[in-house]
N, CA, C and O atoms as a Tinker XYZ file with bonds, in Angstrom:
   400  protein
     1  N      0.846000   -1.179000    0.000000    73     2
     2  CA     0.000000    0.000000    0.000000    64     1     3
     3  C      0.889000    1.239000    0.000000    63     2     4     5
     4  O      1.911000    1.129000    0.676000    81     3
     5  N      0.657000    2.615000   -0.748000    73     3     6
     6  CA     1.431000    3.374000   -0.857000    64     5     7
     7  C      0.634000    4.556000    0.022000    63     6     8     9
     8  O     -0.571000    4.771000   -0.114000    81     7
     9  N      1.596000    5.367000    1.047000    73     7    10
    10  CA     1.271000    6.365000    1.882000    64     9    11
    11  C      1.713000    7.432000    1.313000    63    10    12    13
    12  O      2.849000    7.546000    0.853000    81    11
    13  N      0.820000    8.317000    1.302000    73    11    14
    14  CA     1.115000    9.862000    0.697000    64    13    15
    15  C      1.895000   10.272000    1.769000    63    14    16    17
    16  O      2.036000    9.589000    2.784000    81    15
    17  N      2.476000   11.499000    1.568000    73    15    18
    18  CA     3.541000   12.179000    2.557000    64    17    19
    19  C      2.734000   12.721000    3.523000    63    18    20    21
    20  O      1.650000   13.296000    3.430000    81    19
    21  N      3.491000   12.426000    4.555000    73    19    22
    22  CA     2.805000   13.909000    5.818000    64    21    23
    23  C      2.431000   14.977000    5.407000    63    22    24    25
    24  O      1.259000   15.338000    5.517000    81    23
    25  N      3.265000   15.616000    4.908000    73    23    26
    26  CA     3.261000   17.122000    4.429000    64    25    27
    27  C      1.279000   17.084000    3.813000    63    26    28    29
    28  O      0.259000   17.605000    4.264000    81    27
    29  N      1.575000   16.167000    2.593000    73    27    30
    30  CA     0.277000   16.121000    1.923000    64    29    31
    31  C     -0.595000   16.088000    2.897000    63    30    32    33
    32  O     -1.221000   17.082000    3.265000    81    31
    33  N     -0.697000   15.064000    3.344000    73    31    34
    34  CA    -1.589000   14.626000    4.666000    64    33    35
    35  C     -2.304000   16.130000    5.088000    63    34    36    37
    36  O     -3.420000   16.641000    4.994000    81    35
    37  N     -0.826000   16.547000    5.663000    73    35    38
    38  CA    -1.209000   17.888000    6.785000    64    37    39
    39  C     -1.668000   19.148000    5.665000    63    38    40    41
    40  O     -2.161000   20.155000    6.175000    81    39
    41  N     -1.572000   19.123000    4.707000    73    39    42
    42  CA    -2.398000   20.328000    3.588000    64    41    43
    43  C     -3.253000   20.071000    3.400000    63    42    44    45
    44  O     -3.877000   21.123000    3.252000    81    43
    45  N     -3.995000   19.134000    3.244000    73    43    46
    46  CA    -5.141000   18.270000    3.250000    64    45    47
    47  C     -5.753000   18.801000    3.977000    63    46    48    49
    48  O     -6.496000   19.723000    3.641000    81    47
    49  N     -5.599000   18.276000    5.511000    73    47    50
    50  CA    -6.548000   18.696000    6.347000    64    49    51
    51  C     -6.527000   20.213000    6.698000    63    50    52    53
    52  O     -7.506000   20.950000    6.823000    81    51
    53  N     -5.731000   20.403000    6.779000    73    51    54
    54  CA    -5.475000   22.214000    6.706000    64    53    55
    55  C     -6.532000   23.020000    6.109000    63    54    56    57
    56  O     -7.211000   23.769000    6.811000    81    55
    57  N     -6.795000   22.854000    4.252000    73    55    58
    58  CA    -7.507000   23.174000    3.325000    64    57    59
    59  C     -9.487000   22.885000    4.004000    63    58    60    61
    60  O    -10.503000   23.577000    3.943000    81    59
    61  N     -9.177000   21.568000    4.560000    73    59    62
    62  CA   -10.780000   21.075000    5.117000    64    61    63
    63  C    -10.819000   22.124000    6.067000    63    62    64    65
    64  O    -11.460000   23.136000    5.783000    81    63
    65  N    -10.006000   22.004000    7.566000    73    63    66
    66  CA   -10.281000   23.173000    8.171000    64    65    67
    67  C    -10.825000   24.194000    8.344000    63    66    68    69
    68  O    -11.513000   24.690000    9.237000    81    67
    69  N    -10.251000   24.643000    6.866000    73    67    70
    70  CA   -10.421000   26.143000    6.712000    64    69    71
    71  C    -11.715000   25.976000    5.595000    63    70    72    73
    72  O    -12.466000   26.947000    5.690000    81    71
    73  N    -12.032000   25.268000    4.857000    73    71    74
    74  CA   -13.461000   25.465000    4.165000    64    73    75
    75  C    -14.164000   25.168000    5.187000    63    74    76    77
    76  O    -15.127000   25.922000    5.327000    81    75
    77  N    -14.038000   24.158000    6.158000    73    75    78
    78  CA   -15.214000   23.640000    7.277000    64    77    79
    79  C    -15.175000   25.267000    8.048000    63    78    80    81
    80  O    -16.255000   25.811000    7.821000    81    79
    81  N    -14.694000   25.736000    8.478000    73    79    82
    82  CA   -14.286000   27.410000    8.811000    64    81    83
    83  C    -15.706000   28.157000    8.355000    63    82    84    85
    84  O    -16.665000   28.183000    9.126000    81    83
    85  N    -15.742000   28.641000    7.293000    73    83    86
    86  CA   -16.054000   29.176000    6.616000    64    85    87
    87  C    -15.300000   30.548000    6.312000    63    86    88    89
    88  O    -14.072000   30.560000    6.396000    81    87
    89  N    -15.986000   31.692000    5.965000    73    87    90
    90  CA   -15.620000   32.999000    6.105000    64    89    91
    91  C    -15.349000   33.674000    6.963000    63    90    92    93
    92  O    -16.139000   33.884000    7.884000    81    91
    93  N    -14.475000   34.060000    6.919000    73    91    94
    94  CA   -13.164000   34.886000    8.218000    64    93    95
    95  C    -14.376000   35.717000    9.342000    63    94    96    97
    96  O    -14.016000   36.826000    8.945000    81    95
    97  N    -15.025000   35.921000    9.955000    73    95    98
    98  CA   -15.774000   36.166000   10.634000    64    97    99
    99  C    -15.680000   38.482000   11.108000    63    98   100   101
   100  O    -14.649000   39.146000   11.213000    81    99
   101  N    -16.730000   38.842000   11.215000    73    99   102
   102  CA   -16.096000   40.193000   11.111000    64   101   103
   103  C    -15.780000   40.552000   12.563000    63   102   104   105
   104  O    -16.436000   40.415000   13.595000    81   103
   105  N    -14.339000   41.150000   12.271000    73   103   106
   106  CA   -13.602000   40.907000   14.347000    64   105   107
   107  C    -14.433000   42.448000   14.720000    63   106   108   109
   108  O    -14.101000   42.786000   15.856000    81   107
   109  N    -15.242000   43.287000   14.195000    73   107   110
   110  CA   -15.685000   44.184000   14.978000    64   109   111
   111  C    -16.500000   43.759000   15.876000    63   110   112   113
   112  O    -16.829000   42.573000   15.881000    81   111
   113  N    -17.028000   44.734000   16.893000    73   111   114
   114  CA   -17.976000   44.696000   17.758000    64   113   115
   115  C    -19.315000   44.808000   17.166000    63   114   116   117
   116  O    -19.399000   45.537000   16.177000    81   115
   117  N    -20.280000   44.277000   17.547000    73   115   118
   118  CA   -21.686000   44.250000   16.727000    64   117   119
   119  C    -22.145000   46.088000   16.621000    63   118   120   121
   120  O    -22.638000   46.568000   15.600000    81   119
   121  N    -21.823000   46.986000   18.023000    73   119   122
   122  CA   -22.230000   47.974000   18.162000    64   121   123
   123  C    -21.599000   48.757000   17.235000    63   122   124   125
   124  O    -22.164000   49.804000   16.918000    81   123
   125  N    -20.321000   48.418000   16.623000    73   123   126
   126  CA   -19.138000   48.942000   15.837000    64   125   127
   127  C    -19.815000   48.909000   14.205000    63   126   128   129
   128  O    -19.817000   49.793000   13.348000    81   127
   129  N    -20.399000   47.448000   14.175000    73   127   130
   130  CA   -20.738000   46.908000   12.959000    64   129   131
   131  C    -22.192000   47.881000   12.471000    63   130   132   133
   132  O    -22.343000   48.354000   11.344000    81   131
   133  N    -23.296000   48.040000   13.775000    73   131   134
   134  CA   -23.935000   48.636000   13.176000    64   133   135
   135  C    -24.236000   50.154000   12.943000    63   134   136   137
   136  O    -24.891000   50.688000   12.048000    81   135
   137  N    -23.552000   50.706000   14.030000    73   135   138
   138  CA   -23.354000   52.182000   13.987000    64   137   139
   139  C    -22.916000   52.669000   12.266000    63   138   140   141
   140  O    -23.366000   53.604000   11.604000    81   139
   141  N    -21.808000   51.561000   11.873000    73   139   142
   142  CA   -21.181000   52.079000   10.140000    64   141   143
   143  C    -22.269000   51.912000    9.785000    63   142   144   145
   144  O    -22.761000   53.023000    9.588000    81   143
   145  N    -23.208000   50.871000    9.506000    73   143   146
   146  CA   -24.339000   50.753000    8.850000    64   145   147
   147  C    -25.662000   51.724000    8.941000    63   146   148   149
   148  O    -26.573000   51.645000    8.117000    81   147
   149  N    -25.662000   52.435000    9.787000    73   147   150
   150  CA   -26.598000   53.272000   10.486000    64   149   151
   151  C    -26.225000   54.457000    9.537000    63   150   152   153
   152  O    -27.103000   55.052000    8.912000    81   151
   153  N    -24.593000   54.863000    9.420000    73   151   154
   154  CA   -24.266000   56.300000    9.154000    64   153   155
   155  C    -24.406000   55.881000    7.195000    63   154   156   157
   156  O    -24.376000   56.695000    6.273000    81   155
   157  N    -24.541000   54.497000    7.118000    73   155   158
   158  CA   -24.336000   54.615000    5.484000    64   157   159
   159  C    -25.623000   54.354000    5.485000    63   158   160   161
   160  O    -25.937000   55.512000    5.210000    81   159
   161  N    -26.596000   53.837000    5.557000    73   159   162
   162  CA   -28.164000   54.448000    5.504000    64   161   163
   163  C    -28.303000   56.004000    5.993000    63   162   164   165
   164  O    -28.993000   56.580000    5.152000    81   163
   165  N    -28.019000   56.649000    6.741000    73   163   166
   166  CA   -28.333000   57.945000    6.743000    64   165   167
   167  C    -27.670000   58.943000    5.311000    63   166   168   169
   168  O    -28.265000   59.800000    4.658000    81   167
   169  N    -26.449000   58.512000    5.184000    73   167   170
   170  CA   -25.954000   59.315000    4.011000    64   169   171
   171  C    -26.429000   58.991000    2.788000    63   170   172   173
   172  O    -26.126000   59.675000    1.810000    81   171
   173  N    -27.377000   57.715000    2.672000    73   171   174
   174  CA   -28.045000   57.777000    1.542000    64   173   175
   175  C    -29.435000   58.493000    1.865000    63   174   176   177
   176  O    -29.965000   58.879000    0.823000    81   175
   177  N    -30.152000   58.769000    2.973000    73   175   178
   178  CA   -31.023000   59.157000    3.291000    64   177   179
   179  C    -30.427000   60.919000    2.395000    63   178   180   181
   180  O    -30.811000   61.342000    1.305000    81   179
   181  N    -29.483000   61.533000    3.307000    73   179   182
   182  CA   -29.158000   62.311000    2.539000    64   181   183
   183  C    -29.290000   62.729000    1.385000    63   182   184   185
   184  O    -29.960000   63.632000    0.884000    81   183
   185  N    -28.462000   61.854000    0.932000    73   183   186
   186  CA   -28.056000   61.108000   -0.722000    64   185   187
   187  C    -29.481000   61.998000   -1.464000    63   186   188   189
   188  O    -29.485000   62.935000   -2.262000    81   187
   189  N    -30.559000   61.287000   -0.845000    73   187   190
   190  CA   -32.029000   61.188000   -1.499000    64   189   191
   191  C    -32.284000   62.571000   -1.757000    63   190   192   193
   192  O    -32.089000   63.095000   -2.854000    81   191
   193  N    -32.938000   63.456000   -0.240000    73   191   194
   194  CA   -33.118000   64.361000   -0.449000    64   193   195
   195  C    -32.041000   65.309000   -0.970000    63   194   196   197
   196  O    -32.418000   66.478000   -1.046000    81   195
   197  N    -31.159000   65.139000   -1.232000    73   195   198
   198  CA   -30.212000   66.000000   -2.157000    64   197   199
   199  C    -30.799000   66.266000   -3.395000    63   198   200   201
   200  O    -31.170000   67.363000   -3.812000    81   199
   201  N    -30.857000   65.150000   -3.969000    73   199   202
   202  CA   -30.777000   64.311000   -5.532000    64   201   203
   203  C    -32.671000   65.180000   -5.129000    63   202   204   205
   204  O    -32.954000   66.045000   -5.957000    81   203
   205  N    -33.278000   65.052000   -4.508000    73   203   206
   206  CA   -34.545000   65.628000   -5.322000    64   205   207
   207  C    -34.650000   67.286000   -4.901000    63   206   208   209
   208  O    -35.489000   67.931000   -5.530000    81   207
   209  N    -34.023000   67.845000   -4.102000    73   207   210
   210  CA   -34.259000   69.379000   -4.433000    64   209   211
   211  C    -33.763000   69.637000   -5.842000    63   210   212   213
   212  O    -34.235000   70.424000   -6.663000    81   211
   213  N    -32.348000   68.537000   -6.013000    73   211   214
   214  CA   -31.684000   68.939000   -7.106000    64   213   215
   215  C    -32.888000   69.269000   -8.265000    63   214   216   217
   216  O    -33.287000   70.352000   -8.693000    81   215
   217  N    -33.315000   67.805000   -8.607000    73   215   218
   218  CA   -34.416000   67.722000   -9.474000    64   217   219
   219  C    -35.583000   68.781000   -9.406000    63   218   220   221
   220  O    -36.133000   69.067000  -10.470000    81   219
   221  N    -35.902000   69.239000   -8.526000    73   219   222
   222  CA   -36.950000   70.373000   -8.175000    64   221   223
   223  C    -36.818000   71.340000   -8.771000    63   222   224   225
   224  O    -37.751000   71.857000   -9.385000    81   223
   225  N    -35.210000   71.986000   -8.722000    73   223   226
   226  CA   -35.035000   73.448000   -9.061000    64   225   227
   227  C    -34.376000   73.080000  -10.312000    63   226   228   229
   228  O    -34.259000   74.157000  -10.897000    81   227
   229  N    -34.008000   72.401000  -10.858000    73   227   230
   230  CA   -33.860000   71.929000  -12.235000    64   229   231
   231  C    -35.121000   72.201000  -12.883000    63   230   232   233
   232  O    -35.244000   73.065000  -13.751000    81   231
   233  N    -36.277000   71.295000  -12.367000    73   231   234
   234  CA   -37.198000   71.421000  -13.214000    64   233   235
   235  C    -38.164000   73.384000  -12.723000    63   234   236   237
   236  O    -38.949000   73.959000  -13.478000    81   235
   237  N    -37.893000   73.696000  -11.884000    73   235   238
   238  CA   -38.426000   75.288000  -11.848000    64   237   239
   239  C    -37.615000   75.841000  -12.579000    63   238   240   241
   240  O    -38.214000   76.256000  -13.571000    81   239
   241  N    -36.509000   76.081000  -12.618000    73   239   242
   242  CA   -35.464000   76.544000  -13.877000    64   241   243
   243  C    -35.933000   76.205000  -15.280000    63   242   244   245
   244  O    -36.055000   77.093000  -16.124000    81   243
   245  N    -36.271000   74.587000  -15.611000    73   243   246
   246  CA   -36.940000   74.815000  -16.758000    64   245   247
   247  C    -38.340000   75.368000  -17.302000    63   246   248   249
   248  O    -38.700000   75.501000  -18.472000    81   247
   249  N    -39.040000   75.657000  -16.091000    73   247   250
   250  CA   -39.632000   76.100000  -16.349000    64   249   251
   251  C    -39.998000   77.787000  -16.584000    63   250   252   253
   252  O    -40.824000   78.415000  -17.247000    81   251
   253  N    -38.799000   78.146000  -15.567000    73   251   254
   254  CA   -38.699000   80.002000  -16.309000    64   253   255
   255  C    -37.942000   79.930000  -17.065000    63   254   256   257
   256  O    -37.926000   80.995000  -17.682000    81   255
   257  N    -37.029000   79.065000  -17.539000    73   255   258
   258  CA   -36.650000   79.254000  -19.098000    64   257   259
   259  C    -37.407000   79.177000  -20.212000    63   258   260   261
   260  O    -37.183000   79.847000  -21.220000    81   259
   261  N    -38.535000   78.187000  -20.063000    73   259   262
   262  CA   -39.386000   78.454000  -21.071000    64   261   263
   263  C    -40.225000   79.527000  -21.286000    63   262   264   265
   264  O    -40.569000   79.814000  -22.432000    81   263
   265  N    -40.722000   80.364000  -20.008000    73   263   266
   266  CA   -41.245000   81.258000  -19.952000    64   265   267
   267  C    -40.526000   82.843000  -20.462000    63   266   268   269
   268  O    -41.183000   83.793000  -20.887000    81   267
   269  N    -38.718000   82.798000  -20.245000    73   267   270
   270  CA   -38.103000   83.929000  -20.915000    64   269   271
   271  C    -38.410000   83.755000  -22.308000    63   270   272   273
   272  O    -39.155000   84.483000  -22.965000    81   271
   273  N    -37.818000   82.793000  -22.695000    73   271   274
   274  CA   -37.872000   81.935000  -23.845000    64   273   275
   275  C    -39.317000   82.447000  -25.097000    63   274   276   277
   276  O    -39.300000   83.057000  -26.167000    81   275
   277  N    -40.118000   81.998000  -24.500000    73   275   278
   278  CA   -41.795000   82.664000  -24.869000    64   277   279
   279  C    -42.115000   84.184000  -25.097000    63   278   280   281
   280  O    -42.904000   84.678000  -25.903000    81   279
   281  N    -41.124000   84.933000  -23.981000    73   279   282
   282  CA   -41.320000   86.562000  -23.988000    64   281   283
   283  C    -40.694000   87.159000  -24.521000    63   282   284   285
   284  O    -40.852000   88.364000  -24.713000    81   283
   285  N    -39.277000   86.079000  -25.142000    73   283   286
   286  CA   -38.025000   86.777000  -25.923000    64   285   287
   287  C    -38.999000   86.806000  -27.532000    63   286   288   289
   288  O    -39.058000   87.728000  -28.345000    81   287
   289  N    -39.625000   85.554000  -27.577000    73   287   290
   290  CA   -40.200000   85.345000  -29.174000    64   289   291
   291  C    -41.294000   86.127000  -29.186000    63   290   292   293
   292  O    -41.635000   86.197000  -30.367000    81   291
   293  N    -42.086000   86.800000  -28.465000    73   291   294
   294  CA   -43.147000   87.729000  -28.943000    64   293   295
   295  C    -42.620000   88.598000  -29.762000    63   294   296   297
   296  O    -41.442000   88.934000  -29.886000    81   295
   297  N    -43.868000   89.059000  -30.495000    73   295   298
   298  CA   -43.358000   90.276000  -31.610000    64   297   299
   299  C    -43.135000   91.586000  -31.466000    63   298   300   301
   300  O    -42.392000   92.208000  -32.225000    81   299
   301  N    -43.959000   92.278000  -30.168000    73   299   302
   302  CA   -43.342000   93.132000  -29.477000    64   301   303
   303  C    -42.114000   93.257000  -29.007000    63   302   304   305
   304  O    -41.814000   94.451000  -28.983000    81   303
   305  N    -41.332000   92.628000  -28.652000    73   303   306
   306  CA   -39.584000   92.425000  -27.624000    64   305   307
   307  C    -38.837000   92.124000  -28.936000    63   306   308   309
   308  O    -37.635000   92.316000  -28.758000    81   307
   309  N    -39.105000   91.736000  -30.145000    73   307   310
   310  CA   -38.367000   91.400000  -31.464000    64   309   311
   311  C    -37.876000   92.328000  -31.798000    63   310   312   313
   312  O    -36.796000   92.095000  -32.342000    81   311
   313  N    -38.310000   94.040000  -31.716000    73   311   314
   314  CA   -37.536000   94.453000  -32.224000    64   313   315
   315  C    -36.317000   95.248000  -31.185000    63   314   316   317
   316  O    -35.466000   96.118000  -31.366000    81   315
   317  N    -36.671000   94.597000  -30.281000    73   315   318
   318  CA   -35.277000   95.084000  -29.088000    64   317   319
   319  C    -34.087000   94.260000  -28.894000    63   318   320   321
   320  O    -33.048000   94.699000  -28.401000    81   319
   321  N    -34.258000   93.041000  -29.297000    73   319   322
   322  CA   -33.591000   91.866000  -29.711000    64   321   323
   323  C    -32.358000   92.040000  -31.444000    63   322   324   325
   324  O    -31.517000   91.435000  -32.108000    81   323
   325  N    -33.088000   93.251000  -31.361000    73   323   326
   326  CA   -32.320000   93.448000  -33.371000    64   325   327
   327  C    -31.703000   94.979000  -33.409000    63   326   328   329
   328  O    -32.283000   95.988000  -33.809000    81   327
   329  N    -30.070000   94.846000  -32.766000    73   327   330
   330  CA   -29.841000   96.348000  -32.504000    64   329   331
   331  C    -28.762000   96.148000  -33.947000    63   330   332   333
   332  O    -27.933000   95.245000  -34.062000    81   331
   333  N    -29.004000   97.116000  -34.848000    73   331   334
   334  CA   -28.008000   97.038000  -35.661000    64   333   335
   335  C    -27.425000   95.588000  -36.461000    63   334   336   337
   336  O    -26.334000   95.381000  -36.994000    81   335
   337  N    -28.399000   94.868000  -36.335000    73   335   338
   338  CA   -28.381000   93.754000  -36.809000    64   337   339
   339  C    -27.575000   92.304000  -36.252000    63   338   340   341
   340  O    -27.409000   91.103000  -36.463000    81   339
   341  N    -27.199000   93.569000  -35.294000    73   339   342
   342  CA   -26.536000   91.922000  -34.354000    64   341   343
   343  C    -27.350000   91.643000  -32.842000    63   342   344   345
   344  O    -28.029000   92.363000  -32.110000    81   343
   345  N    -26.943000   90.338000  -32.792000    73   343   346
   346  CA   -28.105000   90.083000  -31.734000    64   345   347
   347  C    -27.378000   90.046000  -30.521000    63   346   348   349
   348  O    -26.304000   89.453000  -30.425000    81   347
   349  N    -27.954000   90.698000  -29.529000    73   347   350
   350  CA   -27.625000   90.825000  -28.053000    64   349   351
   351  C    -27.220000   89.710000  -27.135000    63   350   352   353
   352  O    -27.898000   88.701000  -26.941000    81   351
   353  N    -26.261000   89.929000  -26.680000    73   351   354
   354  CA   -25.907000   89.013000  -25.536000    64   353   355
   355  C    -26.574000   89.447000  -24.257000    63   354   356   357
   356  O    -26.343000   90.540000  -23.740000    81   355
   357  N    -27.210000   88.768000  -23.879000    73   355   358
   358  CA   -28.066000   89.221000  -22.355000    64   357   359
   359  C    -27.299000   89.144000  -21.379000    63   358   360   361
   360  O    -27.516000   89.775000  -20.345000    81   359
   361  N    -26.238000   88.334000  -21.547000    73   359   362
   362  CA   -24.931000   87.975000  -20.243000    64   361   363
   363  C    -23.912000   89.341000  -20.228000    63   362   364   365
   364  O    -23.092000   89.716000  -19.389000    81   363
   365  N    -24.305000   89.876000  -21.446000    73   363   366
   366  CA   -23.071000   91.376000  -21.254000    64   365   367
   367  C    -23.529000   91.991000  -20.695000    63   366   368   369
   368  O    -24.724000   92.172000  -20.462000    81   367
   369  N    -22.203000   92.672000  -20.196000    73   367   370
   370  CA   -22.325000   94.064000  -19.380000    64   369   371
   371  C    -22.835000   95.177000  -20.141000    63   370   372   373
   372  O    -22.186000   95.517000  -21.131000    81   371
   373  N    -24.328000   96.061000  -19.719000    73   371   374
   374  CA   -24.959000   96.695000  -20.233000    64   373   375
   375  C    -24.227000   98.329000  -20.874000    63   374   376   377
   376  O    -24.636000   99.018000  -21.809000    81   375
   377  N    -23.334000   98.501000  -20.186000    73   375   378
   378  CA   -22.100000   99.500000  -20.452000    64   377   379
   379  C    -21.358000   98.948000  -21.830000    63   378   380   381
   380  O    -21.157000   99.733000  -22.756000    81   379
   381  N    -21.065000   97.914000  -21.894000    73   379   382
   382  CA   -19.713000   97.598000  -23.094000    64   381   383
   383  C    -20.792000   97.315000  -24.185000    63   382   384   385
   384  O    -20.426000   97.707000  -25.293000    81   383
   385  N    -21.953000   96.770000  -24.161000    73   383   386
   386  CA   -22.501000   96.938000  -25.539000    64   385   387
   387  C    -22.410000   97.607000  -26.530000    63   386   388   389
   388  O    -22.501000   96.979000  -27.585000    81   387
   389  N    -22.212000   99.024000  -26.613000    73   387   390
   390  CA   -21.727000  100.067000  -27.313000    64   389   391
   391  C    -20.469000   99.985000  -27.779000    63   390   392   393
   392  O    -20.100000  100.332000  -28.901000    81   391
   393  N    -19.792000   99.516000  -26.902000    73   391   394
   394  CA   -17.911000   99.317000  -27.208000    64   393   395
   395  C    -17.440000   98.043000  -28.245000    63   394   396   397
   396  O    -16.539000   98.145000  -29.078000    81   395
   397  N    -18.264000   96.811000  -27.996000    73   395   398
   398  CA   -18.285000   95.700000  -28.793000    64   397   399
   399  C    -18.162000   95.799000  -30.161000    63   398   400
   400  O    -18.184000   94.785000  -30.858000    81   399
């Protein structure tokens, strides 16, 4: 009969050990474990209401943009929009228009 080596032997059981083991176990304290968990549910709580004011004033923004938007295209304000044939930058400084 042929005997495998010790060595083998002892890797063998070593390998069982450690699958019979399972997963390394977490060495914190439970109070440790859930406090992190507590602060990463709250920062998504955060998270949330962030993400929807965001969306809020996004969408009120689009909505007075459409409304400049509407008052720029009337036919009255058209011809204040047409100085000399070039069209106004609303972001300039009301002084350098002339200088441009």
């Amino acid at each position: 009969m042929i005997h495998p080596p010790a060595s083998t032997v002892g890797l063998l059981l070593l390998l069982i050990g450690y699958a019979a083991a399972g997963p390394e176990p977490d060495l914190r304290p439970r109070a440790v474990r859930s406090s992190a968990c507590q602060e990463h549910t709250n920062l998504h709580s955060r998270l949330d209401v962030v993400e929807k004011n965001v969306e809020d004033t996004v969408g009120k923004l689009e909505v007075e943009l459409a409304a400049l938007l509407d008052a720029i295209e009337e036919p009255d304000l058209r011809p204040l929009l047409d100085i000399r044939g070039k069209p106004v930058d609303i972001l300039e400084d009301p002084g350098q228009r002339g200088h441009s």
